[in-house]
C-alpha positions as CSV (number, residue, x, y, z in Angstrom):
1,X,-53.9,-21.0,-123.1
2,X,-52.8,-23.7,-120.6
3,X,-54.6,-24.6,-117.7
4,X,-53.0,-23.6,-113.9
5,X,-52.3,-26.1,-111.8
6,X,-50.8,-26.0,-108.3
7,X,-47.7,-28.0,-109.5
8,X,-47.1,-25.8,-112.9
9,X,-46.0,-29.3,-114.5
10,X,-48.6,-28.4,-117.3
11,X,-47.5,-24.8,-117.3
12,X,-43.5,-25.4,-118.4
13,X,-44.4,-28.5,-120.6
14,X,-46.2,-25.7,-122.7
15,X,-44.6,-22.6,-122.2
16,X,-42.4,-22.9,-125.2
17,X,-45.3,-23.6,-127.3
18,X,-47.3,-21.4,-126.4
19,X,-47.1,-17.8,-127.8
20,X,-50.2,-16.0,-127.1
21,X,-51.4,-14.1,-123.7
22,X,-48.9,-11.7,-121.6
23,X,-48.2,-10.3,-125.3
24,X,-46.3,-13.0,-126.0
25,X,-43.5,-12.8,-123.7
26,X,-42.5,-15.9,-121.9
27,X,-40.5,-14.1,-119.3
28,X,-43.1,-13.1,-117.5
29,X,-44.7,-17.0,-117.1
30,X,-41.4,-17.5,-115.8
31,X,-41.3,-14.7,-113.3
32,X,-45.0,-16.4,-112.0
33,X,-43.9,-19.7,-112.0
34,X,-40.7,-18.7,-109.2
35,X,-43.4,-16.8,-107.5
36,X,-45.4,-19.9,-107.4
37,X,-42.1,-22.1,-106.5
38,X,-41.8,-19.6,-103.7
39,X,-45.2,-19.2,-102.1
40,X,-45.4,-23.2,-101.8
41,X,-41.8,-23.3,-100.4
42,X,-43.4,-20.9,-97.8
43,X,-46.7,-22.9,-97.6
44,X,-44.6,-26.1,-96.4
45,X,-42.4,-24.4,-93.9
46,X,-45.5,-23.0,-92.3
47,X,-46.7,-26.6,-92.4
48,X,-43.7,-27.6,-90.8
49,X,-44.0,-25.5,-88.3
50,X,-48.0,-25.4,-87.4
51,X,-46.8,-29.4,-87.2
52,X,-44.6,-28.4,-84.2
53,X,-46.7,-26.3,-82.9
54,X,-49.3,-29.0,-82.8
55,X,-46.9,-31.3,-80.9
56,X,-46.4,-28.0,-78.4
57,X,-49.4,-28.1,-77.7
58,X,-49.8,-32.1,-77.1
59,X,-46.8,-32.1,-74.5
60,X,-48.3,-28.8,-72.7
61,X,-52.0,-31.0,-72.3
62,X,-50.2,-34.0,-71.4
63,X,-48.9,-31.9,-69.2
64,X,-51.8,-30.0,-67.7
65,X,-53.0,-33.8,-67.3
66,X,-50.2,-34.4,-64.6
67,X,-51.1,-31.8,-62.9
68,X,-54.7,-32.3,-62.7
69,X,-53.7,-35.6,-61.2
70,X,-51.1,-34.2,-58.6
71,X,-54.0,-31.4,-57.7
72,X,-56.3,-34.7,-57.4
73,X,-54.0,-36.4,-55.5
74,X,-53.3,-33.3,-53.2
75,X,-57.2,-33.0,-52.5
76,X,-57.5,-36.5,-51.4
77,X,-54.6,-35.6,-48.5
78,X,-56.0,-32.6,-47.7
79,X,-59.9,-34.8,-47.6
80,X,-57.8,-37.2,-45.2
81,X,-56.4,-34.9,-42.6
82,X,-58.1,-34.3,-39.1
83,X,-59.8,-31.0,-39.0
84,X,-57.6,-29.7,-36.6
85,X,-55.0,-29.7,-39.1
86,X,-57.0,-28.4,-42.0
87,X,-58.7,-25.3,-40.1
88,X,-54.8,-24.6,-38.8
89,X,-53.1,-24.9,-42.5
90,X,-56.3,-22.7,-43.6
91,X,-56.3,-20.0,-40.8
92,X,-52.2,-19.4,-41.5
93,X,-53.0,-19.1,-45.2
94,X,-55.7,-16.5,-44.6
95,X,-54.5,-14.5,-41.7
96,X,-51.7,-13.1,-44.5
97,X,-52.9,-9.2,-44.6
98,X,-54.0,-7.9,-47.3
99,X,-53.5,-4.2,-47.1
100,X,-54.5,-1.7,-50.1
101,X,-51.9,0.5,-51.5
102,X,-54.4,3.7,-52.0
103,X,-54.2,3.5,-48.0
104,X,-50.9,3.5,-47.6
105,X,-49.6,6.5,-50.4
106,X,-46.6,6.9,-48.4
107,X,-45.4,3.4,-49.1
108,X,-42.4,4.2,-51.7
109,X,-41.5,0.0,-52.1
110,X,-45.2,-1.6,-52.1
111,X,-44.7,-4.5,-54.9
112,X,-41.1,-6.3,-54.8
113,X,-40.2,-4.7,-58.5
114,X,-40.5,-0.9,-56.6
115,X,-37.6,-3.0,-54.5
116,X,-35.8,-4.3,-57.6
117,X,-35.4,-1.3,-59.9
118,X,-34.0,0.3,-56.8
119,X,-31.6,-1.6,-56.2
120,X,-30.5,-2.2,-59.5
121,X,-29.9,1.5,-59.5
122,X,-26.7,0.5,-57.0
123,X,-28.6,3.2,-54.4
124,X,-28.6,2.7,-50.7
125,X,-30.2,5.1,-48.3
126,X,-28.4,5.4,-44.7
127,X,-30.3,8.2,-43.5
128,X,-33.6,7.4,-40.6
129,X,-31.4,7.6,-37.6
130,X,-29.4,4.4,-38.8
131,X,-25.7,4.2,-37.4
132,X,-23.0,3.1,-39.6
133,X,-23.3,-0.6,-38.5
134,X,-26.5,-0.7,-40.7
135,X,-25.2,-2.9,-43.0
136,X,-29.2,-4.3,-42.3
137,X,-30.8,-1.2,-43.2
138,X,-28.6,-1.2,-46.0
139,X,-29.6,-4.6,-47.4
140,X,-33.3,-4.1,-46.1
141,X,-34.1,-0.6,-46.7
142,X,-37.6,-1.5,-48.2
143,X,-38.8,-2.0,-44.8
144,X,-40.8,1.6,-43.7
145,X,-43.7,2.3,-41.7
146,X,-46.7,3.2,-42.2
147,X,-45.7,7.0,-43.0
148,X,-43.1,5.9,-45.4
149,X,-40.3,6.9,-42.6
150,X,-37.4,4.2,-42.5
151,X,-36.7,2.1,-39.8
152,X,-34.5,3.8,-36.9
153,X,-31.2,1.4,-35.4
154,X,-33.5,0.3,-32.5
155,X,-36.0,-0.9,-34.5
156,X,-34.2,-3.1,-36.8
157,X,-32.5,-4.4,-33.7
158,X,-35.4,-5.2,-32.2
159,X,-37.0,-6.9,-35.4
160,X,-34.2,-8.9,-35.1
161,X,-33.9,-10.0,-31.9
162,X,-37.3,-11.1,-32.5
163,X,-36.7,-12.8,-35.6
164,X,-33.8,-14.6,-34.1
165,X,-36.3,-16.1,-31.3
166,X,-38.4,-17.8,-34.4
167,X,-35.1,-19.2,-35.7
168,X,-34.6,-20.6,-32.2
169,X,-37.7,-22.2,-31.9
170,X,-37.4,-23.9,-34.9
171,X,-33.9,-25.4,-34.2
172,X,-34.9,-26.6,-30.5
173,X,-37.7,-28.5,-32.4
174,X,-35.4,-30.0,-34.2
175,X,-36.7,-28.2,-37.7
176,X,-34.5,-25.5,-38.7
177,X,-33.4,-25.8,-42.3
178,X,-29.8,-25.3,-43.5
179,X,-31.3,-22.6,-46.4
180,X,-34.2,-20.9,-45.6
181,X,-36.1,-20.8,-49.4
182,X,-35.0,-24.3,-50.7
183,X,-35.0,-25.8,-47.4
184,X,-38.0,-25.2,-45.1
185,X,-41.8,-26.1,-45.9
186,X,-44.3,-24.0,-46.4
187,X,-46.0,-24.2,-43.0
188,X,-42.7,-23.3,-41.4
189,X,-42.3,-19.6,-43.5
190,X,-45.8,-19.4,-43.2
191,X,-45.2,-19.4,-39.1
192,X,-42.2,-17.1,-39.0
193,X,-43.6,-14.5,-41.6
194,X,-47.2,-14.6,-39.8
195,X,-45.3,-14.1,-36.2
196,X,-43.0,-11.3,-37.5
197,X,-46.0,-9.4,-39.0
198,X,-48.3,-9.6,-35.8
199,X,-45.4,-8.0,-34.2
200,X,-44.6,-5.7,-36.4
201,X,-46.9,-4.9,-39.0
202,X,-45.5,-2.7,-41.6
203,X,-44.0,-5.5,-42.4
204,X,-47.2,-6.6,-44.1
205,X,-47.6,-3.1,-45.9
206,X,-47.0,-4.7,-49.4
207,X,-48.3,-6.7,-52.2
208,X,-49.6,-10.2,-51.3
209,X,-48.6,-9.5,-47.7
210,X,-45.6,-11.3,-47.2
211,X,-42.8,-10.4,-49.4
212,X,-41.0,-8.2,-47.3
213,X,-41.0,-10.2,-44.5
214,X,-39.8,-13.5,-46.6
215,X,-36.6,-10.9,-48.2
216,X,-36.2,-9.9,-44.5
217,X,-36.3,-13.2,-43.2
218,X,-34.0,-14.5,-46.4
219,X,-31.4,-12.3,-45.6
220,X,-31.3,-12.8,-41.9
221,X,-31.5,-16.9,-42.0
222,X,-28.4,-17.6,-43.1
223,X,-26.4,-14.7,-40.4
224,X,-28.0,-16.4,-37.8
225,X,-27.4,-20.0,-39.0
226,X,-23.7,-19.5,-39.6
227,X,-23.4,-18.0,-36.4
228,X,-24.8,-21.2,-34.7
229,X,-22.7,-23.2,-36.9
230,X,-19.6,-20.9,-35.6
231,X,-20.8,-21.0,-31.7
232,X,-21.1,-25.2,-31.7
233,X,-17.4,-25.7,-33.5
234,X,-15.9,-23.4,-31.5
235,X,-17.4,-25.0,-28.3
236,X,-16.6,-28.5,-29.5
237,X,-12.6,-27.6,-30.3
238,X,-12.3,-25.9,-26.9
239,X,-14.7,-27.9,-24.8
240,X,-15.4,-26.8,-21.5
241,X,-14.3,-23.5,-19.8
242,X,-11.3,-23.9,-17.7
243,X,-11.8,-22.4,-14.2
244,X,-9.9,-21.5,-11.4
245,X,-9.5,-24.8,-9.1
246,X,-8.6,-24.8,-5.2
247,X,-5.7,-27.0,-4.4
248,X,-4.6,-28.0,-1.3
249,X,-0.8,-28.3,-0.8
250,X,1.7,-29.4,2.5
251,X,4.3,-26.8,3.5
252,X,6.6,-26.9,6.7
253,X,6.6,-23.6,8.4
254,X,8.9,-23.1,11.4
255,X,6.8,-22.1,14.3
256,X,8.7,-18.9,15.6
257,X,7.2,-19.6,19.0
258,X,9.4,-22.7,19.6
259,X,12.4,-20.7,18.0
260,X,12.2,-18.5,21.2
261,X,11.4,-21.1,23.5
262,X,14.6,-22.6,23.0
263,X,17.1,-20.4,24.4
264,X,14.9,-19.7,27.2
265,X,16.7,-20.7,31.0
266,X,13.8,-21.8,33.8
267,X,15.2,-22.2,37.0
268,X,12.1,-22.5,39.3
269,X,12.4,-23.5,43.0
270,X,9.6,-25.8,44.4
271,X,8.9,-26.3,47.6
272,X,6.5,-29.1,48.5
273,X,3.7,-28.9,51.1
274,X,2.1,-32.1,52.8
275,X,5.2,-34.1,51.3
276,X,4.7,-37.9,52.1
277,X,7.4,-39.7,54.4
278,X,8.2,-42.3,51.4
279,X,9.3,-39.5,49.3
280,X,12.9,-38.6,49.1
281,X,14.9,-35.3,48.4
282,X,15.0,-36.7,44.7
283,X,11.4,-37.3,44.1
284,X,8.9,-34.9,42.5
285,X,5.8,-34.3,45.0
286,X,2.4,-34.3,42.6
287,X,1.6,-31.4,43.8
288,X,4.7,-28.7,43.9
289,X,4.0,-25.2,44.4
290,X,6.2,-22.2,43.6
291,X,7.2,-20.2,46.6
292,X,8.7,-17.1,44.8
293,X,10.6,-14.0,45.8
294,X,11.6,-11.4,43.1
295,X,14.3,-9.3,44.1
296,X,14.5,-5.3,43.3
297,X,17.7,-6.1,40.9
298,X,16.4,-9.5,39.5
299,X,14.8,-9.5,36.3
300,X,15.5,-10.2,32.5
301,X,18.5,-10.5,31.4
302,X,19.7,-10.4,27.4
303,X,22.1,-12.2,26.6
304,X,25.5,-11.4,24.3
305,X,23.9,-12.9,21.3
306,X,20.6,-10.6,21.8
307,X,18.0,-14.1,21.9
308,X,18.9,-15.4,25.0
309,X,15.6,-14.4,27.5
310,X,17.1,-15.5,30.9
311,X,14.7,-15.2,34.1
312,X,16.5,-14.9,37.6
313,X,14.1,-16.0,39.9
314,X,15.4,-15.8,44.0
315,X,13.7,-17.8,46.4
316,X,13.4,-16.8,50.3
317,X,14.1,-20.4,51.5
318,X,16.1,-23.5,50.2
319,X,15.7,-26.9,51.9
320,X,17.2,-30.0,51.6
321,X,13.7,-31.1,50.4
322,X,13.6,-28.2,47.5
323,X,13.8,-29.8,43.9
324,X,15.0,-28.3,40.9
325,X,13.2,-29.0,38.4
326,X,15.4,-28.5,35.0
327,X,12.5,-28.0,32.2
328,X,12.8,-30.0,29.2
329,X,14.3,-27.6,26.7
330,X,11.6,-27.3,23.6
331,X,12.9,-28.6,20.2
332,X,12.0,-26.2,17.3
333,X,9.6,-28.8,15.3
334,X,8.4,-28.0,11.2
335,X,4.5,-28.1,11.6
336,X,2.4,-29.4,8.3
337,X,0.3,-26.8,7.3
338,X,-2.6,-27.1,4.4
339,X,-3.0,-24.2,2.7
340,X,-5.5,-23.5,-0.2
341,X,-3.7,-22.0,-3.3
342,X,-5.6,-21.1,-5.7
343,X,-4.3,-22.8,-9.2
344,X,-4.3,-20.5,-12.2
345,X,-6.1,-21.3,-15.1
346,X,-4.4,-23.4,-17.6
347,X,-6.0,-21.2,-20.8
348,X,-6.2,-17.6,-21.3
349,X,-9.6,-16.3,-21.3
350,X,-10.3,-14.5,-24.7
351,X,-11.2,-10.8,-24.4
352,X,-15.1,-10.0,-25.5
353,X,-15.1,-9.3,-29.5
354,X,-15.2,-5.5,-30.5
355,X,-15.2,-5.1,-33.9
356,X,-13.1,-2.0,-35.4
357,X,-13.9,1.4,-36.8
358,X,-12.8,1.3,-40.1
359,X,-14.9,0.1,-42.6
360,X,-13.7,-3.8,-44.1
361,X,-15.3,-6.7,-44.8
362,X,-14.5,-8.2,-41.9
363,X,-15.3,-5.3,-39.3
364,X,-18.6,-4.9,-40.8
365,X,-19.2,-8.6,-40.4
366,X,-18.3,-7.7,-36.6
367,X,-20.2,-5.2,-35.9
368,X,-23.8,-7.4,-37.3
369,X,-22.5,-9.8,-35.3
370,X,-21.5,-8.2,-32.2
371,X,-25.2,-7.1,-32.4
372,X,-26.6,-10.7,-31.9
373,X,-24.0,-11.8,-29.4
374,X,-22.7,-8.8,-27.8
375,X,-20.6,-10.9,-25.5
376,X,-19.2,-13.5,-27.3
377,X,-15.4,-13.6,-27.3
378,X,-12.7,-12.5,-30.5
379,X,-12.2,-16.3,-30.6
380,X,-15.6,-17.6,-31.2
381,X,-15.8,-14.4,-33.9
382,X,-12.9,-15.5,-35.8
383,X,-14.2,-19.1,-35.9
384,X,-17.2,-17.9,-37.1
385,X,-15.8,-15.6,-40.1
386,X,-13.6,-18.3,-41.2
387,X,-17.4,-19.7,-41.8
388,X,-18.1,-17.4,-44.0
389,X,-18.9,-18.8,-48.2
390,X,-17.7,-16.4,-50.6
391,X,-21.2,-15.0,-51.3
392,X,-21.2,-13.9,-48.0
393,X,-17.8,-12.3,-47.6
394,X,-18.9,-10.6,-50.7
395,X,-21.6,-9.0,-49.3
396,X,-19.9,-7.8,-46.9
397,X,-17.0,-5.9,-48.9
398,X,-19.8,-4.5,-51.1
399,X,-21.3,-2.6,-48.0
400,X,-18.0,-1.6,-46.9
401,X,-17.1,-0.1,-49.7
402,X,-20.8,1.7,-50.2
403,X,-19.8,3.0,-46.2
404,X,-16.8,4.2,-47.4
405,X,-18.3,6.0,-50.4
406,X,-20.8,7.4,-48.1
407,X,-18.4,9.3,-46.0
408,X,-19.9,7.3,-42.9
């Protein structure tokens, strides 16, 4: 009987000669020797792969070698910073609550995969005293207090007046990120979540602390962003707000005082007193004085064309020496007058944006932001909307149509 070997060379060299064993059947040394052909086939392919396996395993510890060194390198920063800055980045990392759930039973959403499944499911829950411009509560309906009761309209709008302030503090320090996730650092969503939660702490009722208040924030950031991108393009394309301005213009007005004046006949008698001796009967004294008489029948006297004011006055005595004294007849002159007309405004002032009652994209965009700038004008709204990415107007024809569905 032949000897086995691994490579069966000496096994067919002989299995024609060979007649004994098995009962004599070569068949069956056949059927072992496939067997064999097939258990080394499988031998090298686990070879072949343990090999890769192996070379796995090399790029994963040359890999967990880079890291040790960024880790190094990140200690030696952290070594080199003042200790102002290391107690601050310490006490924002550990004033993140951490909250049980076993105290909190009534918490339905408590790790962000209670959130996920939810809304996988395609379910929104309107109810909690939330009006139909919820499209917030819609989006952030994981947000409940303490009782598990959701958030009423006055509370979400004051979470977000609130969260609105943070954004504005970061963007008059010159920090606020175009996206909120990709975007800002880690000390600056630290900030915002840590100032949101001291405020209003059920939103630190979850796992790790912080996840609802980063899905709040996330989902907030960019409204607010492209509502400040909106405000400054629609201030830049119509610049300054016209007013009314006070201009003075000339006019000539007749005075109607003059008109009269004019058609009026003076026929006064003077008779001087203490008249010098160089004066003659045609000279004016300085000093005349009236001596007048007025008659029972004298008196005013209209004339045919109804403007004619004639006076008759009678004297009692006429001298050589009485002058008559023909007044100058008044001319009629235009007087300049200045008056202040006000000049209407060149533009017409854009009514204050209300968004409408039936549920669209659009008017649900309104109402949010009619919310956050209750008295901004329709223009400034459509600038903003015409903002708007695709994900975004998404969004908002989603909710719409969920409104619509919910018969609110």
């Amino acid at each position: 009987m032949p000897k086995f070997n691994p490579t069966g060379d000496e096994f067919i060299s002989s299995e024609n000669t060979y007649d004994g064993g098995f009962h004599g059947s070569t068949t069956k040394y056949q059927g072992l020797l496939r067997l064999f052909k097939a258990v080394e086939h499988e031998r090298n392919f686990l070879r072949a792969e343990v090999g890769g396996y192996r070379d796995r395993i090399d790029g994963l510890e040359g890999g967990f070698k880079e890291l040790l060194k960024t880790c190094k390198t990140i200690l030696v920063k952290v070594d080199t910073q003042p200790e102002d800055a290391q107690a601050h980045s310490s006490a924002s990392v550990s004033e993140l609550p951490s909250h049980k759930r076993e105290a909190y039973p009534n918490v339905d959403y408590w790790f962000v995969a209670d959130w996920t499944d939810r809304e996988s499911k395609g379910t929104t829950n309107l109810t909690g005293g939330v009006n139909s411009e919820g499209a917030t509560a819609a989006k952030c309906g994981f947000l409940q207090t303490a009782d598990g009761e959701l958030l009423s309209a006055e509370e979400f709008k004051e979470l977000g007046k609130w969260a609105r302030a943070e954004f504005m503090e970061l963007e008059l320090a010159g920090n606020a990120p175009d996206k909120w996730l990709s975007g800002s650092t880690t000390q600056q969503r630290l900030k915002v979540y840590l100032a949101l939660i001291r405020r209003f702490p059920y939103l630190g009722l979850c796992h790790q602390g912080y996840w609802k208040a980063e899905k709040y924030v996330t989902n907030q950031y960019p409204l607010w962003r492209g509502s400040r991108k909106g405000n400054k393009r629609s201030a830049e394309q119509t610049g300054p707000t016209k007013r009314k301005k006070s201009k003075t213009i000339a006019m000539n007005i007749g005075n109607p005082l003059l008109e009269v004046l004019k058609h009026v006949d003076v026929d006064i008698d003077v008779q001087p007193h203490d008249t010098p001796d160089s004066l003659g009967a045609t000279e004016v004294p300085l000093a005349p004085t009236a001596s007048e008489e007025i008659s029972e029948n004298s008196g005013p006297t209209i004339g045919p064309g109804g403007d004619t004011f004639v006076s008759a006055l009678t004297t009692t005595s006429v001298s050589a020496s009485t002058v008559d004294i023909e007044p100058i007849e008044p001319q009629a002159t235009a007087m300049t007058v200045p008056i202040a007309i006000a000049a209407a405004s060149i533009g017409r002032k854009s009514r204050v944006f209300t968004p409408g009652g039936k549920h669209s994209a659009r008017n649900v965009c309104g109402r949010i932001w009619k919310e956050q700038y209750p008295r901004a004008t329709t223009a400034e709204f459509n600038e903003y909307f015409k903002t708007l990415s695709r994900t975004q107007l998404k969004e908002h024809e989603d909710e719409a149509k969920r409104l619509v569905a919910a018969g609110q």
